[in-house]
PAVO-997592 format. One record per residue: x, y, z of N, C-alpha, C in turn. Coordinates in steps of 0.05 Angstrom, whole numbers, plus 5000, padded with zeros to 4 digits. Last residue first. Layout:
% PAVO-997592
XYZXYZXYZ ...
This chain:
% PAVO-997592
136649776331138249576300137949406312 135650196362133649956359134349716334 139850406392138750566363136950336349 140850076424140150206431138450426407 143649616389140749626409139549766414 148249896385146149806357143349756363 150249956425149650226412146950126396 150949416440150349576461148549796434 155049266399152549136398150149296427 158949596409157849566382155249476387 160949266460159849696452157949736436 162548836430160948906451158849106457 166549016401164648876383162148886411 169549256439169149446424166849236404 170548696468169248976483168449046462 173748506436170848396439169248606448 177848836425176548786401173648676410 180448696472178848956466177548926445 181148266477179548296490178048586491 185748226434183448046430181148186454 189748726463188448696438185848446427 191348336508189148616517188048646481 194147966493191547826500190348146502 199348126484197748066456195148076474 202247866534202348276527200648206495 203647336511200747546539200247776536 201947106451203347226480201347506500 196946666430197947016428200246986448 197746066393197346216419198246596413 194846076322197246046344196746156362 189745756290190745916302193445826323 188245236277189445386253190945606266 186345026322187944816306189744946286 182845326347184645176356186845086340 178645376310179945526318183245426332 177444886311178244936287178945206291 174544846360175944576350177544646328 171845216355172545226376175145016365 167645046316168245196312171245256335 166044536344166944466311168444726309 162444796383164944606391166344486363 158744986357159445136369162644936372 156644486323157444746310159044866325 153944216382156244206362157844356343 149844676391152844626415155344496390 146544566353148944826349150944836371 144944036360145744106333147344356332 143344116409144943916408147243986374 138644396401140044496424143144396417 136144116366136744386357140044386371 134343666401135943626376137243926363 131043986433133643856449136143836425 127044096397128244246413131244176428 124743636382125943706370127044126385 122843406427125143336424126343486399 121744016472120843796455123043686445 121744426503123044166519121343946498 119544886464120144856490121144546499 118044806396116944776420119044806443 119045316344119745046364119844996380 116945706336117545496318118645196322 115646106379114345776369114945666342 117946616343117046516364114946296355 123946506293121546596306119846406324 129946576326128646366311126446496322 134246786344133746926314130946726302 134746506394132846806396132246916360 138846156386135546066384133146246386 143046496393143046416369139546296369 142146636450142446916427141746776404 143345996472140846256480140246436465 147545976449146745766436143745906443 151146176489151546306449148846156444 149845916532149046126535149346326491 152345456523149145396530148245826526 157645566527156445466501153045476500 158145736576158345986558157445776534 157645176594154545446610155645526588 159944906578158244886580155845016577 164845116615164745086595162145086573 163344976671163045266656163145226635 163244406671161144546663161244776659 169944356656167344266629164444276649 170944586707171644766680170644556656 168044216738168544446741169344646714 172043806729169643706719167944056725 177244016745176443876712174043876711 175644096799176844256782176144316755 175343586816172143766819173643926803 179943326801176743246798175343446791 183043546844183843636812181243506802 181243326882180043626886180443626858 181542756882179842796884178643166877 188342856861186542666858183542796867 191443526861191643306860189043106871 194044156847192844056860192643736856 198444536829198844426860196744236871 196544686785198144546783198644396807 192645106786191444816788193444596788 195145556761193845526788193145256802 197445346715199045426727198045466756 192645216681193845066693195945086713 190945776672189545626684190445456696 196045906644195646136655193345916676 203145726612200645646628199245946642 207445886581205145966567202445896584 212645816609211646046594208846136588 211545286634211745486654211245846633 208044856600210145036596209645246611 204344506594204544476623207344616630 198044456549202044466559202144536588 193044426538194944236519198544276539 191144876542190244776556191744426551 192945536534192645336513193145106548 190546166518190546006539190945646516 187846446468188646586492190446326523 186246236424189146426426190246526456 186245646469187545786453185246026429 181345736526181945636506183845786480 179245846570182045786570183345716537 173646066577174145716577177045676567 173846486580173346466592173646106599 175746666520176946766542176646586564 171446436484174946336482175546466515 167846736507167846376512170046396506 168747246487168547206511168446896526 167547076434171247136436170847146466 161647006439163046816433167146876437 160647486448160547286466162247066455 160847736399163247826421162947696445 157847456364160947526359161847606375 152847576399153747426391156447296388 152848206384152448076411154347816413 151248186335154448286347154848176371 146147956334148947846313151347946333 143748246367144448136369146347896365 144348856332145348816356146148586364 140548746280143948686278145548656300 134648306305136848536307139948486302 130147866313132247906283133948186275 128248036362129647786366132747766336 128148786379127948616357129548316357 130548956428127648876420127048686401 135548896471134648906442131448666441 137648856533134749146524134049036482 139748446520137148476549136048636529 143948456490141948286487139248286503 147248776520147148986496144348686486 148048616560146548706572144848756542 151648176540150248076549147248286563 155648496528155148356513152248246520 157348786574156948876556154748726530 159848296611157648446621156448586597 163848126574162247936576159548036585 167148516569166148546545163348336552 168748586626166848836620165248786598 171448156626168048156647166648446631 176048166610174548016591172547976609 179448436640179748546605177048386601 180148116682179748456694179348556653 182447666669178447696679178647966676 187147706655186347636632182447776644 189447816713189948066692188148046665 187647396736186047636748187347816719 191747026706189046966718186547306717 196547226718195447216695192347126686 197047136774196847426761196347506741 196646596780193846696791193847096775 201646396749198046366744196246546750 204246616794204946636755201946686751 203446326824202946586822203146736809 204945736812202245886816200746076825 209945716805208345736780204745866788 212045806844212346116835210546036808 209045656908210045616889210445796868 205245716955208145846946209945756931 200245426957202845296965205245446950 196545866951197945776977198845546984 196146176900198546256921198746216939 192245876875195645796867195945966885 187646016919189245796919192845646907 186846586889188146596920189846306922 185346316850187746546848188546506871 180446086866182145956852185246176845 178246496878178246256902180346116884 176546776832177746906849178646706878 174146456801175746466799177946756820 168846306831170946176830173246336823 166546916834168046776854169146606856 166447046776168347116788169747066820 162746666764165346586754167746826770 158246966791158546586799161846666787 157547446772158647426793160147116809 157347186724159347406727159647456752 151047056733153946936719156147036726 148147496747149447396761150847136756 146347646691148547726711149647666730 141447296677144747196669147647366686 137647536694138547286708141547256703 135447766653137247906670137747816690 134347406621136047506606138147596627 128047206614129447156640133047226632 125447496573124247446603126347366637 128447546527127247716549127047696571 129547066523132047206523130647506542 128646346534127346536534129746796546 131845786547130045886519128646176522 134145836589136045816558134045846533 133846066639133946276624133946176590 135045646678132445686677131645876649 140445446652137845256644134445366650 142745816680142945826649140145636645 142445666727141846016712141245936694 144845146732142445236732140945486727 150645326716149045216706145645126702 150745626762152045796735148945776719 152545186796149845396804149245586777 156244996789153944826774150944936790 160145376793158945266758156745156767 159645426855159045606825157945496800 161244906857159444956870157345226856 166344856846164644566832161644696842 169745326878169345276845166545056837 168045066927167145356912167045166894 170844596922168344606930166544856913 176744746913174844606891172344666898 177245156962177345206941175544996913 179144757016176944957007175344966972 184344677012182544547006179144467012 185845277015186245066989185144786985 183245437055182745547030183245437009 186345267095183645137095183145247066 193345347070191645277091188945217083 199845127047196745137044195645117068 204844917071205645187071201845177062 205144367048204644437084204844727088 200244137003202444257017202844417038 197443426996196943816999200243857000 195543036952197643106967197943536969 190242486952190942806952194042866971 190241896917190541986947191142326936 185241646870187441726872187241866895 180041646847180541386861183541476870 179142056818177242086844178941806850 182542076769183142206796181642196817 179341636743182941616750183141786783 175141996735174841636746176741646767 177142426692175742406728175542146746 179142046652181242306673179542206701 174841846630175941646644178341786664 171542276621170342226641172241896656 175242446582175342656604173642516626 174542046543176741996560177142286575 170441996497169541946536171742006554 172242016451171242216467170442256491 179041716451175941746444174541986465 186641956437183641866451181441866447 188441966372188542036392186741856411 189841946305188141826323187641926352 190942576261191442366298189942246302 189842966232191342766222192242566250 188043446256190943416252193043136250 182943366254184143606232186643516237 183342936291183442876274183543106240 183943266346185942956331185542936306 180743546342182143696342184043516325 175843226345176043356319178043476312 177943096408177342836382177542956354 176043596434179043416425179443226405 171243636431173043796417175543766411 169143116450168843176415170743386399 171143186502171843006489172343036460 168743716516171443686512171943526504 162943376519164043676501166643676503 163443106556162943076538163343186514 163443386609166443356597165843186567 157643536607160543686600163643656591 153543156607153843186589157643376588 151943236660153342946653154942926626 150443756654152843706669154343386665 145343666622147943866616150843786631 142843396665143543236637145843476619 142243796705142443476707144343446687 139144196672141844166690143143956695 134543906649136744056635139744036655 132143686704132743566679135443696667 130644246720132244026731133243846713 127644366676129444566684131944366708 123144046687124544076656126844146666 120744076740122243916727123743916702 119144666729121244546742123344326743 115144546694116744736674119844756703 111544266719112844136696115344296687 
């Protein structure tokens, strides 16, 4: 039973992803006074590009169209980590490391790829790429261990924990201060700038690829935050468990949505300052564990 559940979740998380970008765009439209598109229109993007011809470039070899596979292949391996782990922080906690290894092979397949159609935006990208991961794995490894060893579910540790996963989701899902997913400005692209060379079916797996990581780091705040809740208060794969589940992903994407909207992008030489701050809220939450807070 407790297989099938776990299939399930995955399943229904992933159908669910670009779902989540929808709402966050939709709330974005409308703090800012916009009708805009409805919330389905990342699953009418994907439609668009799976029925569309692929144009490689003749300077790319097997690696580039290579590359989506990884990537679509990671996340939605990510994604089953996460679903075996999402209700239980002890038991299955130290599963989550190998997250960090999943995201770093996409995104290390995805660096190599902006540099093989020699293009200068997509080496732009890929250096801004590896310079932003090499600042924002230690706070994410940190963060995430400083939750393994804390005993106490109602620990200040995991509050901090928390707060510095969460600036590790801005990081990791592109999302402004750090990355703005809205422009296609040779200055400010860092994600898109890799992905720019790509086209119809692979830009697919891409998109649909970055709303399930997406996903996973929401599924994973949403793990720390259901840990402050005492044990059995709420059943396991009940519906009022799903409804929980559902009730702080949104919060989570309300919050994200409104970050967005009030805040301005950083400049790049800015991004080591946000990523240290998480680290050091990271550390924080490491120490606090450790002195059993």
């Amino acid at each position: 039973m407790k297989t099938t559940a776990i299939l399930f979740q995955t399943i229904l998380l992933a159908l669910l992803a670009p779902l989540v970008s929808g709402i966050i765009r939709k709330i974005k439209n409308n703090l800012r006074m916009r009708r805009g598109p409805g919330i389905l229109q990342p699953y009418y993007n994907i439609a668009k590009l799976l029925k569309k011809e692929e144009t490689v470039s003749q300077n790319a070899s097997w690696i580039f169209s290579f590359t989506p596979y990884v990537v679509i292949s990671s996340s939605i391996t990510a994604l089953l980590i996460v679903s075996t782990v999402v209700t239980s922080i002890s038991g299955g906690m130290g599963g989550l490391f190998a997250l960090i290894f999943l995201f770093g092979l996409g995104r290390f397949f995805l660096a190599v790829a902006g540099l093989e159609a020699g293009s200068a935006f997509g080496g732009m990208g890929s250096s801004r790429e590896m310079f932003i991961s090499a600042l924002s794995e230690p706070a994410f490894f940190v963060a995430v261990f400083a939750a393994l060893i804390s005993q106490n579910p109602f620990s200040l540790s995991r509050l901090v924990a928390v707060a510095a996963l969460f600036m590790v989701t801005i990081i990791e899902t592109s999302r402004i201060p750090i990355d703005n997913q809205e422009t296609h400005l040779e200055l400010t692209m860092v994600h898109e700038a890799m992905v720019l060379e790509y086209s119809g079916r692979s830009l697919a797996l891409i998109e649909f690829a970055s709303h399930v990581k997406q996903i996973v780091m929401f599924s994973l705040l949403f793990t720390l935050i259901y840990s402050f809740m005492p044990a059995g208060f709420i059943q396991m794969y009940s519906a009022t468990f799903y409804a929980c589940f559902a009730g702080i992903i949104l919060s989570i994407t309300g919050a994200v949505a409104l970050i967005e909207v009030t805040v301005a992008k950083m400049r790049l030489f800015r991004v080591p300052d946000f990523t240290t701050f998480a680290f050091v809220l990271s550390g924080t939450a490491l120490v606090l564990a450790a002195a059993g807070l």
